[in-house]
C-alpha positions as a Markdown table, in Angstrom:
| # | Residue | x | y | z |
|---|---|---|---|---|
| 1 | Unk | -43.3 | -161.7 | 59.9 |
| 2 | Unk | -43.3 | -165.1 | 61.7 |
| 3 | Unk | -41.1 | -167.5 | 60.2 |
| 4 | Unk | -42.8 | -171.2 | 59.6 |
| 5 | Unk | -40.8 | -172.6 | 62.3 |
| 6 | Unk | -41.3 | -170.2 | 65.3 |
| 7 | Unk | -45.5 | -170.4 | 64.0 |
| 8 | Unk | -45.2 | -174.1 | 64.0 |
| 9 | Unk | -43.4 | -173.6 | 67.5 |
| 10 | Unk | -45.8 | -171.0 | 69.1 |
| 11 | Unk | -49.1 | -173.4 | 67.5 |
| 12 | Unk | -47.5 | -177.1 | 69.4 |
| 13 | Unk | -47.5 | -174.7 | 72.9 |
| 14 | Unk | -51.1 | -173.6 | 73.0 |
| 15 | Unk | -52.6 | -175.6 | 71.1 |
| 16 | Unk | -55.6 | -178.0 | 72.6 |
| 17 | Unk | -55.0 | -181.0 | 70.7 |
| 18 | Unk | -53.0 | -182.5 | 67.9 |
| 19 | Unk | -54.6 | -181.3 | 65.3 |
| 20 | Unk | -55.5 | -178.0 | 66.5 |
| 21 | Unk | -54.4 | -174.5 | 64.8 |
| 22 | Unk | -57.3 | -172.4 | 64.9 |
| 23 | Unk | -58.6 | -172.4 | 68.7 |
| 24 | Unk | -58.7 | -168.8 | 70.1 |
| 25 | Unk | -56.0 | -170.0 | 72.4 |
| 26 | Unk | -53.7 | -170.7 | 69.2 |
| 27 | Unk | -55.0 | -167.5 | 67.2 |
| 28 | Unk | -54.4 | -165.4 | 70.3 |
| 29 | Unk | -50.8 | -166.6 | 70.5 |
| 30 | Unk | -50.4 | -166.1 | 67.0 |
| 31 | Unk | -51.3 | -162.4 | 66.9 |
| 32 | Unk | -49.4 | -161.5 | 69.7 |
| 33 | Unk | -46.1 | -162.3 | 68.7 |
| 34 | Unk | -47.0 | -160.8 | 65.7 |
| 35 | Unk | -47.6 | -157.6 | 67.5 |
| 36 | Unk | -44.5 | -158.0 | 69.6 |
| 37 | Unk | -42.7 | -158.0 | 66.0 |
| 38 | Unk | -44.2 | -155.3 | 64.9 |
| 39 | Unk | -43.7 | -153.1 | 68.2 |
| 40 | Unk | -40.2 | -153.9 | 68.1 |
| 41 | Unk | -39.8 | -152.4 | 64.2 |
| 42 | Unk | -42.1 | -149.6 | 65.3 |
| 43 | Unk | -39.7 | -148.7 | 67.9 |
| 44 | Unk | -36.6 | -148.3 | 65.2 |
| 45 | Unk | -38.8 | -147.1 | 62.3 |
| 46 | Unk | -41.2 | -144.5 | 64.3 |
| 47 | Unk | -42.7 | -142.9 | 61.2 |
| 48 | Unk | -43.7 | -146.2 | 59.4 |
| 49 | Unk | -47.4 | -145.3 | 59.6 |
| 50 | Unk | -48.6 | -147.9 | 57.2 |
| 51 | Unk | -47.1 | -150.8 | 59.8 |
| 52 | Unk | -48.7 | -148.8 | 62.7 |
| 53 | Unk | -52.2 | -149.2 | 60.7 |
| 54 | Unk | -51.6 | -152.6 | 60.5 |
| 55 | Unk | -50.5 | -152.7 | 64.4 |
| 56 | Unk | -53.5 | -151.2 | 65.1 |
| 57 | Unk | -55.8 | -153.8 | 62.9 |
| 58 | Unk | -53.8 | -157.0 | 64.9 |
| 59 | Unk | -54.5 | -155.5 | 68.4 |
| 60 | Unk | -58.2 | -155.1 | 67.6 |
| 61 | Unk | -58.8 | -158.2 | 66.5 |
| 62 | Unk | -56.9 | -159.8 | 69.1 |
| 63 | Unk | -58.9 | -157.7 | 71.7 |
| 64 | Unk | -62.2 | -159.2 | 69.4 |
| 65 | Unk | -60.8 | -162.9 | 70.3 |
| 66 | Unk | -60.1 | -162.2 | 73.9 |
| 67 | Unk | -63.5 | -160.6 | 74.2 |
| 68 | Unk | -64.9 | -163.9 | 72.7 |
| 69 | Unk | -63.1 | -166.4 | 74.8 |
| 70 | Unk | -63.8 | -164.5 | 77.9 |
| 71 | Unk | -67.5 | -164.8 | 77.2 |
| 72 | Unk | -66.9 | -168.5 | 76.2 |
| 73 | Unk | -64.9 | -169.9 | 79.3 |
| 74 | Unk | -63.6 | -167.8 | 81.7 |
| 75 | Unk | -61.4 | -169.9 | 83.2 |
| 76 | Unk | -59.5 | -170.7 | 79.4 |
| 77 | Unk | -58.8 | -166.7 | 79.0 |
| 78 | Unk | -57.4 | -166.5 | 82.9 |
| 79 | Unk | -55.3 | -169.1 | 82.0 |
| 80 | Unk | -54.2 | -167.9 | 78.3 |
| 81 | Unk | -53.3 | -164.6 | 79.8 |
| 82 | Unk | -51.3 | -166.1 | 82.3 |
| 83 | Unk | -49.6 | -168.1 | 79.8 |
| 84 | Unk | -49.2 | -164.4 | 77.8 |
| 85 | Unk | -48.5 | -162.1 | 80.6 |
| 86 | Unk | -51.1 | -160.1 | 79.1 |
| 87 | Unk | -52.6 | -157.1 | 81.3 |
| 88 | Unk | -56.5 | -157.0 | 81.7 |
């Protein structure tokens, strides 16, 4: 789980303006570091198949946002997975 300083940390880098924290850019960031998290505990605990579920639910509605803000602006997702070092 993210911790309410590294979310506060993650939300001041991408978000668009002061009081943004629920842009796609934002959301995006969000769910991957979530993701990384939970990769990282699926690595040491490889029969946790309830957090694999849950993996599984974060990277398909992260792919749902990226889909979204692709459509939206194109040149906002180049940048964001730039930013993310995201493969697509």
């Amino acid at each position: 789980m993210l911790d309410k300083a590294s979310k506060a940390k993650i939300i001041e880098a991408y978000r668009q303006n002061p009081k943004d924290s629920g842009s796609p850019e934002v959301q995006i960031a969000l769910l991957t570091e979530r993701i990384n998290l939970l990769s990282q505990h699926l690595a040491v605990h490889r029969h946790d198949f309830s957090s694999r579920v849950g993996l599984m639910r974060l990277v398909g509605q992260r792919k749902r946002l990226l889909a979204y803000l692709k459509r939206e602006d194109p040149q906002r997702y180049q940048n964001l997975l730039q930013r993310l070092n995201l493969r697509k």
